[in-house]
N, C-alpha and C positions, 0 to 999 in steps of 0.2 A: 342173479345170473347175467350174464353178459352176453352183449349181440353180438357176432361178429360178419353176420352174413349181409353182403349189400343188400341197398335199401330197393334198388330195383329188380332183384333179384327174392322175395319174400317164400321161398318156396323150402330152404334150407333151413329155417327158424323152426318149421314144423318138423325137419328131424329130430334137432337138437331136443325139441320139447322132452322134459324127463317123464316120465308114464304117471300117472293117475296116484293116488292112495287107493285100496279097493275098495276101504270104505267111504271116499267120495264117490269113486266110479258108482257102487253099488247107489250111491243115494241121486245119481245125477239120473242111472237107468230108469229109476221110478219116479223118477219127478220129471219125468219127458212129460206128460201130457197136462201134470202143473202148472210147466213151464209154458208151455203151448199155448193154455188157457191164457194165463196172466198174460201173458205177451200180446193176446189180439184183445184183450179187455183193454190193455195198454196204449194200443194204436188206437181205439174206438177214442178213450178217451185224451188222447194228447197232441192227435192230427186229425184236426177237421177237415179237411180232402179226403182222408178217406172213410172217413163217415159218409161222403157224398157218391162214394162209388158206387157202381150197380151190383149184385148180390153175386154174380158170375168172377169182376173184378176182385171183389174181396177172398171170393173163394178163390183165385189164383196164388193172390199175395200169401194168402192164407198155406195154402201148402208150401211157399216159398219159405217163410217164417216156421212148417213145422219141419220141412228137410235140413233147414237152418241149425237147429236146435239137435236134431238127431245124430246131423254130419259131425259137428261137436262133440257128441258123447262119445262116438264110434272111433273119431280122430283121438278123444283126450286117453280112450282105450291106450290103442295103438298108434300113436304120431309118429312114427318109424314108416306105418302102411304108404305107400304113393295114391293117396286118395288125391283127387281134382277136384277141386271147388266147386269149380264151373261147371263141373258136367251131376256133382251130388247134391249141388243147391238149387240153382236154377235147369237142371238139364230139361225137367216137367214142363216149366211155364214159361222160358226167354222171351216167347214171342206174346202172349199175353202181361209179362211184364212191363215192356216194351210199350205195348197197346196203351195200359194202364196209367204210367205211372212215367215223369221225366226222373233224368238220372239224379239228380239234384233228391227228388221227394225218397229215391230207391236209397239212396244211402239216410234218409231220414229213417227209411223202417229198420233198417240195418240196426242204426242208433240206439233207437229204441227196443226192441229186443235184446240186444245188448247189454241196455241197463237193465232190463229186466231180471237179466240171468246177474246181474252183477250183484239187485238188488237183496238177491238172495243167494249170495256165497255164503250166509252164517246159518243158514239153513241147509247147506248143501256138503259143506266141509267142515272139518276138524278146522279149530283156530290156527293149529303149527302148519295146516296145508290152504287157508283161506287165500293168501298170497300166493301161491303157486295156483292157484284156479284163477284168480282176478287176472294173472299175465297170460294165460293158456286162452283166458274171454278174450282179452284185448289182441293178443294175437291171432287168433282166429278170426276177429271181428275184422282184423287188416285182410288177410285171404279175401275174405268173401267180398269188401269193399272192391278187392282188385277185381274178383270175377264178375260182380256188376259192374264195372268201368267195362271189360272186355264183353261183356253181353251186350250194352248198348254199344261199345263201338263197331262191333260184329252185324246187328243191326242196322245202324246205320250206314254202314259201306253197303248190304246187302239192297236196305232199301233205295241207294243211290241208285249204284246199278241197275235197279228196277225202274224208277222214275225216269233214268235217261233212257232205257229201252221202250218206254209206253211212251214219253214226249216223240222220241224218231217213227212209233206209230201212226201218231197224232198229226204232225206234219205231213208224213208219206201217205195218210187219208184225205188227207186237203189236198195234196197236191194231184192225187189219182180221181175225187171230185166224188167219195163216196156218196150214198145219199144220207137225207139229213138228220134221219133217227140215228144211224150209226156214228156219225159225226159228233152227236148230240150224245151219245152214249160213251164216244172217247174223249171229248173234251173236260167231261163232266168227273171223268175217270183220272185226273190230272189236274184235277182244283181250277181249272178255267169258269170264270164265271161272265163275262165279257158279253154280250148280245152283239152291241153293235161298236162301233169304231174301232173296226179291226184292218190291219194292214200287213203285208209283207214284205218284207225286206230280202233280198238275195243277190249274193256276191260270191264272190270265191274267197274262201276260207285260209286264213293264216298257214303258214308253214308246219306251224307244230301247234294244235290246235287240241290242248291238255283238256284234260277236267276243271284245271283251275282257272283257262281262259275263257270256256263256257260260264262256268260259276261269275267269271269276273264283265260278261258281256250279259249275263241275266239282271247283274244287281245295278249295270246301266243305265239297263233298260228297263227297267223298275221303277226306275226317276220319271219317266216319262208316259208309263201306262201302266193300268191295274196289272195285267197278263200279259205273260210274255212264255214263248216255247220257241227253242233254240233246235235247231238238226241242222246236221253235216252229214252229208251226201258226198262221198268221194272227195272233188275239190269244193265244192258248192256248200255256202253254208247261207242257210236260212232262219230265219226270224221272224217269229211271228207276234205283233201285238195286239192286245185287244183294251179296248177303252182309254184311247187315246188322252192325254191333257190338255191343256193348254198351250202347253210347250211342246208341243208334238212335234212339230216342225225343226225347232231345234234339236229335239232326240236324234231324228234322222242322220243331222248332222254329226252328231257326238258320236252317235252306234257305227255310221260308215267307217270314223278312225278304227275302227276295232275288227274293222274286216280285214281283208289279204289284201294284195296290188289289183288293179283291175276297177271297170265302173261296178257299181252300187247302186241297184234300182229298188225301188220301192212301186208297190202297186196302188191300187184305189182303193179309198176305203169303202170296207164291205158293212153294211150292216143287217147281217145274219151271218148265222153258219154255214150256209150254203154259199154265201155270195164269197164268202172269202178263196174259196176256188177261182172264182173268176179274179179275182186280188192276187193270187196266187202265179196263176196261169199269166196275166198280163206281168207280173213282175218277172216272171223267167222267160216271157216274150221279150220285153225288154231287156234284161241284159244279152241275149243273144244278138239284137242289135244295136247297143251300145256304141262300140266300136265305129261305126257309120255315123254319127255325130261326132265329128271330134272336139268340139266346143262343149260338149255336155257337161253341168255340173258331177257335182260328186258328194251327195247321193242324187241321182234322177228321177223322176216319178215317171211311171212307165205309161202315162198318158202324154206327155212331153216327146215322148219317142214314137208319136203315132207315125207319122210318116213313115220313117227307115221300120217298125214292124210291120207295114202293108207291104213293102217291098221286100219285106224279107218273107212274106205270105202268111201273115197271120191275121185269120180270119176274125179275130176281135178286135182289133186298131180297124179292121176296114168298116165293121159293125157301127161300130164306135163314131168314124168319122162321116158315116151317114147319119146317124139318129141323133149326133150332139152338136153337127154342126150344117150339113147340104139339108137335111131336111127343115130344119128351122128358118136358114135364109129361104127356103122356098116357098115353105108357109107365108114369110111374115111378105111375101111381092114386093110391092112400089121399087121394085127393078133392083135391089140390094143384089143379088148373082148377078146381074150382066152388069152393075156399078163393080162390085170386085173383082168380076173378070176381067173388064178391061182396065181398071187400075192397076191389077198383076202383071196382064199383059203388054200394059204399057211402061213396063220400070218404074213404078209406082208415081207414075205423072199426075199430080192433078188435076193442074190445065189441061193437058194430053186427055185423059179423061175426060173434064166435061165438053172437051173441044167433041171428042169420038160422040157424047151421047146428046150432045144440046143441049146442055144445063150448066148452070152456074156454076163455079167451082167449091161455092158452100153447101152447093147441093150436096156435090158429091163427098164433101166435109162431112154432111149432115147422114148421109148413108151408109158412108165407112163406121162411121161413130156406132150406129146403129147396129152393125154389122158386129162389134167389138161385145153390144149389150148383149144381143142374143146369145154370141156363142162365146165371151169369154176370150175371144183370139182377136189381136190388135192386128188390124191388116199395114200399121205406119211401121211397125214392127218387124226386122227380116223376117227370122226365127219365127214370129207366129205367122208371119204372113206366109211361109213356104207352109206351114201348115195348115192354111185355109186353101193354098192350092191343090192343093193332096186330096183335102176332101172337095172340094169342087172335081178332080177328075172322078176321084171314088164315085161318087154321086152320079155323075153324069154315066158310068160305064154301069151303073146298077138301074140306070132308067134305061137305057140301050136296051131294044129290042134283041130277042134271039133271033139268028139269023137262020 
């Protein structure tokens, strides 16, 4: 018999099929549960996976394998009828199929059942109709192939879908600063496994910002950390990672290309669930005042931007520039605040300085330096020296009496 129907169109073959012998039919109707047996004996013995499945598993595949066999008889009846594969084979189990078994092992059972029924066409038919059953197997056996290709791809678009709706959860609970069981409960929900070295990234989002730029800004930032959850917010797209590398630093850089126009700030790292809120929160403090640095890299880390966020009112750069850096020079004395303030206030003179305090100018060498240990900000430095002044004012307006 001859094909004529396209090859992507397999739906046409099962009209043409010429109907049954009755005395195959008759001998196919009572060898259904035969067939059934031998076929899961078949699997037991010729894939070991699924030998290993759990007893629920098997009984899925299991009625998959006996709709299999039945949709066959019923089809080789009447292959004129408009029976659907997909909806008489797998309509019971797609989603524990799915669960069970990848596409790869799903057409192995296929296979095998297959030969099963194959191995027994001379038990099943007349010799002058053995050939006309072996093609009715093999084309049947194409059907069902196709309808596990569309059950997993059906699946997997379904569970995309899903996955990017519970990550835009997961971000919009960090960023709202849930508390930490629920946090712990959605992150855990989304395969994040990460405790600590966690960070976020936020910018403004690409113009046309697909599935397959998400997809293509996840496996980025995959080089660079265990965990990674993407959300876009309007124009705002955010990144989150968790268990930084080694290269972390560089990630930054690589992931900023991948954002829209505009600065690209990055937070501190958090190490907890909870803390990444605050990671969070300072990363979208910063890029709000971005803009006010015009010199700022790209990506910026949103402690870099303490200053212009105090001034833009944000109550965690002002936090921040008391407990990381005024209150440290204050502790450490031997005159380190009234050394940097009048080296600030003097246009960073040194002479000028020790001329204002009566010390040597290696004094005040030796104090700036000191100044740099404690808090990590170089006062010979513009850029950090404008931000040791910020927190010198901060400081000084948070020891200020109320009046």
């Amino acid at each position: 018999m001859t094909d004529t129907a396209p090859a992507h169109d397999p739906s046409p073959l099962l009209s043409k099929q010429p109907p049954g012998g009755s005395e195959t039919l008759a001998r196919l109707k009572s060898h259904q549960g035969v067939l059934y047996t031998a076929a899961l004996k078949h699997l037991e013995q010729s894939l070991p996976w699924y030998r290993a499945l759990n007893p629920d598993e098997r009984a899925a595949l299991g009625l998959v394998a006996q709709k299999g066999i039945a949709s066959f008889v019923g089809w080789y009846e009447r292959p004129t009828s408009p029976q659907w594969v997909l909806n008489d084979v797998f309509g019971a189990a797609p989603t524990e199929l799915t669960r069970s078994i990848s596409l790869q092992r799903a057409l192995q059972l296929i296979r095998t059942i297959v030969e099963v029924v194959e191995n027994r066409v001379p038990e099943l038919a007349a010799e002058s109709e053995q050939i006309q059953l072996r093609e009715a197997v093999l084309r049947y056996s194409r059907e069902v192939a196709f309808a596990a290709a569309d059950v997993y791809a059906r699946a997997a678009e379904s569970r995309g879908a899903w996955d990017s709706r519970l990550e835009a959860l997961v971000v919009d609970a960090v960023l709202r600063g849930e508390d930490t069981d629920s946090l712990r409960s959605r992150f855990a929900a989304v395969g994040w496994k990460s405790q600590s070295g966690i960070h976020v990234m936020a910018g403004r989002a690409p113009d046309v910002a697909s599935a397959h730029f998400v997809a293509e800004l996840r496996r980025a930032a995959l080089r660079y950390a265990h965990d990674c959850l993407v959300g876009i917010q309007g124009e705002r797209l955010i990144v989150m990672l968790g268990g930084i590398r080694e290269n972390g630093a560089a990630g930054f850089s690589r992931l900023a290309e991948l954002f829209g126009d505009g600065p690209v700030v990055y937070g501190p790292r958090a190490d907890s669930l909870r803390a990444t809120t605050d990671s969070a929160q300072a990363a979208f403090a910063g890029l709000a005042s971005a803009d006010a640095w015009t010199q700022a890299p790209r990506p910026a880390a949103a402690d870099d931007l303490w200053p212009e966020r105090v001034i833009n009112g944000d109550p965690l750069a002002r936090r921040a520039l008391v407990e990381h850096i005024y209150r440290p020079l204050e502790k450490a004395g031997n005159g380190l605040v009234q050394t940097l303030t009048s080296y600030l206030a003097l246009g960073h003179s040194l002479e000028g300085t020790a001329r204002q305090l009566f010390v040597h100018a290696n004094t005040v060498r030796y104090r700036l330096k000191r100044v740099c240990e404690l808090t990590g900000w170089d006062p010979l430095i513009p850029r950090e020296a404008f931000v040791l002044q910020t927190a010198l004012v901060v400081g000084r307006l948070e020891d200020s009496p109320p009046l």
